[in-house]
N, C-alpha and C positions, 0 to 999 in steps of 0.2 A: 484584499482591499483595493489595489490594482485593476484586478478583473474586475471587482464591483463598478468602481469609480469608470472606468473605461466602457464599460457594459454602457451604463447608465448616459453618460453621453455621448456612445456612438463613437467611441474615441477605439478602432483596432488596435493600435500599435500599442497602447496603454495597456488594452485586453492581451496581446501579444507578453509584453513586457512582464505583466502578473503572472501569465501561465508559466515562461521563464521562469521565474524567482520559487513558482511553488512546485516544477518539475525539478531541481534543482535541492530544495529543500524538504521534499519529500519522500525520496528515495535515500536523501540520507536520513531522517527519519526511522526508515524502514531498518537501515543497518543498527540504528541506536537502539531500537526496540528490541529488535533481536539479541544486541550484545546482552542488553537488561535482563530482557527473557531468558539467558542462555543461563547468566548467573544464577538468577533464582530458580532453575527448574534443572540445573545442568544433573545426570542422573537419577531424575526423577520427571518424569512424563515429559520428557523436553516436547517431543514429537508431536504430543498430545495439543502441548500451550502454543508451540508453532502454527499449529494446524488452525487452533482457536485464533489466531491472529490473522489469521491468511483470511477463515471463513469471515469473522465480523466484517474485514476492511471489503470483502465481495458483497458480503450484504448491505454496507454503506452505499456501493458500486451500483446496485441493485436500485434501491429504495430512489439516488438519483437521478438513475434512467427513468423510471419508474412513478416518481412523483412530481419532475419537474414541469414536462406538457401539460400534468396535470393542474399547477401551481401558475401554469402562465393561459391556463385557457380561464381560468377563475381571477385572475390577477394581471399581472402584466408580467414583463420581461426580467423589470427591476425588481420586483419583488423574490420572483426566482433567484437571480443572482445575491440579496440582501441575505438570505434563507442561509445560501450556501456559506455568505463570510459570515454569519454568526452562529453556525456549525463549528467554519473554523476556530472562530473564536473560544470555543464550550472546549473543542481539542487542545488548545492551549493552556486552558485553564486544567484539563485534565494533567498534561502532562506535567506542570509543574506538579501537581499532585504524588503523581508519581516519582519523579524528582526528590519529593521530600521524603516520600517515605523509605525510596530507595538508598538516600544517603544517613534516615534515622534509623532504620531496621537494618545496619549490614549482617547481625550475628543470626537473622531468621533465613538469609539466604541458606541457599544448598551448599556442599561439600568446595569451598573456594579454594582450597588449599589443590585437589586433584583439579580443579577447574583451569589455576594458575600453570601447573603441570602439564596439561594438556594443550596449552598456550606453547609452552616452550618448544612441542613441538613442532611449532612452525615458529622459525629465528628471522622470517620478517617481519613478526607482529613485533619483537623485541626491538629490534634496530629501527623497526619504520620502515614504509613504502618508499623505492625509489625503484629504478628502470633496473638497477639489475638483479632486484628482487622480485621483480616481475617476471625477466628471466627464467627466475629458479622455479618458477609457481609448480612448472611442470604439463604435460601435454592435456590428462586428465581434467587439470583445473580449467584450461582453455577451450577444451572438447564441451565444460558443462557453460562458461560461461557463451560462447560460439551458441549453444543450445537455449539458453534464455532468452538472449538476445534476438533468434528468428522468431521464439516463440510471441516474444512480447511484441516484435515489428507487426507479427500477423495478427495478431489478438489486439493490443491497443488501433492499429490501424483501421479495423473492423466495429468494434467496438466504440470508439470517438464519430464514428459515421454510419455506424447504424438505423439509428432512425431515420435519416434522410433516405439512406438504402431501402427500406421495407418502405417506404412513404413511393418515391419515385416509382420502384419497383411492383409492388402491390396495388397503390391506388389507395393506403389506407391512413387513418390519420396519424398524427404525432401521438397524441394518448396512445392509440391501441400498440402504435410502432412500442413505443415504453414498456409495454406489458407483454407484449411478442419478446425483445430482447431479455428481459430481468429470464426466461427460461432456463438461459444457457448459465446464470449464475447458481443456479439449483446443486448443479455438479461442486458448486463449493461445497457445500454441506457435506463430504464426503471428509475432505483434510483430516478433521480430527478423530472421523471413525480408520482411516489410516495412520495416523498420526500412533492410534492407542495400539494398532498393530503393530507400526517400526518399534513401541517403546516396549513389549511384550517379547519381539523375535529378534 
């Protein structure tokens, strides 16, 4: 709503302040979805429903890039932007959704008893996050989170400035820049045909 209301008049630091609040509120998100997903799938197709999540939220990513020049060569600016918060909105509606039924159906989830079990194996998730739990995480946990972290710098950094990139660079328009980049989201569609692999071997 931020980003819209800001878009709309021209207002950056507004538009600033929105992206704030939903980079922020989105990545944890990311972790709640997973926690949800971990429950219901925990010993059966985890890998599989991971993968499913990862590829939808790339083909959201996609359709984005993808349909927005298209949306503003036919329309305007605010229109694009209006599209995208009552998106958000339809995702909010969604997740209450799931919300309900995740706290009316707990006895169709997967094996919670081994799930809680495998929790205990790590005694920070028990006591809570603090600095000397962080600590203990260990070298491996810091080697993978070290490794997302350049990934996402190079990829969101690329990614958020693309179009302008193949536009300056190529000579070509925003539309086609939108349909040049969605290529590289292709390789999502892979997650859950590995996904069904990790859940196999």
């Amino acid at each position: 709503g931020f980003f819209t209301f800001g878009g709309n008049n021209e207002n950056y630091y507004l538009m600033l302040l929105g992206r704030l609040i939903f980079v922020f509120s989105s990545f944890c998100l990311d972790v709640c979805q997973d926690i949800i997903m971990t429950e219901w799938f925990f010993n059966q197709e985890l890998s599989f429903a991971l993968g499913m999540r990862f590829t939808t939220c790339r083909i959201g990513s996609a359709l984005t890039i993808y349909l927005t020049p298209k949306v503003m060569i036919n329309g305007n600016y605010y229109q694009a932007l209006s599209i995208g918060l009552w998106l958000s909105i339809v995702a909010i509606l969604c997740a209450l959704v799931i919300a309900f039924i995740d706290r009316n159906f707990e006895e169709h989830k997967g094996d919670l008893e081994n799930f809680e079990s495998f929790l205990k194996d790590f005694p920070f998730i028990e006591n809570g996050i603090n600095f000397k739990a962080l600590k203990d995480l260990g070298l491996f946990f810091w080697l993978i989170v070290l490794n997302i972290m350049f990934i996402y710098a190079c990829y969101f950094g690329f990614v958020n400035n693309s179009n302008d990139i193949l536009c300056n660079m190529y000579g070509i328009t925003p539309q086609e820049a939108g349909e040049f980049v969605t290529i590289m989201y292709f390789s999502a569609s892979l997650s859950p045909i590995f996904g069904i692999i990790n859940d196999k071997i």
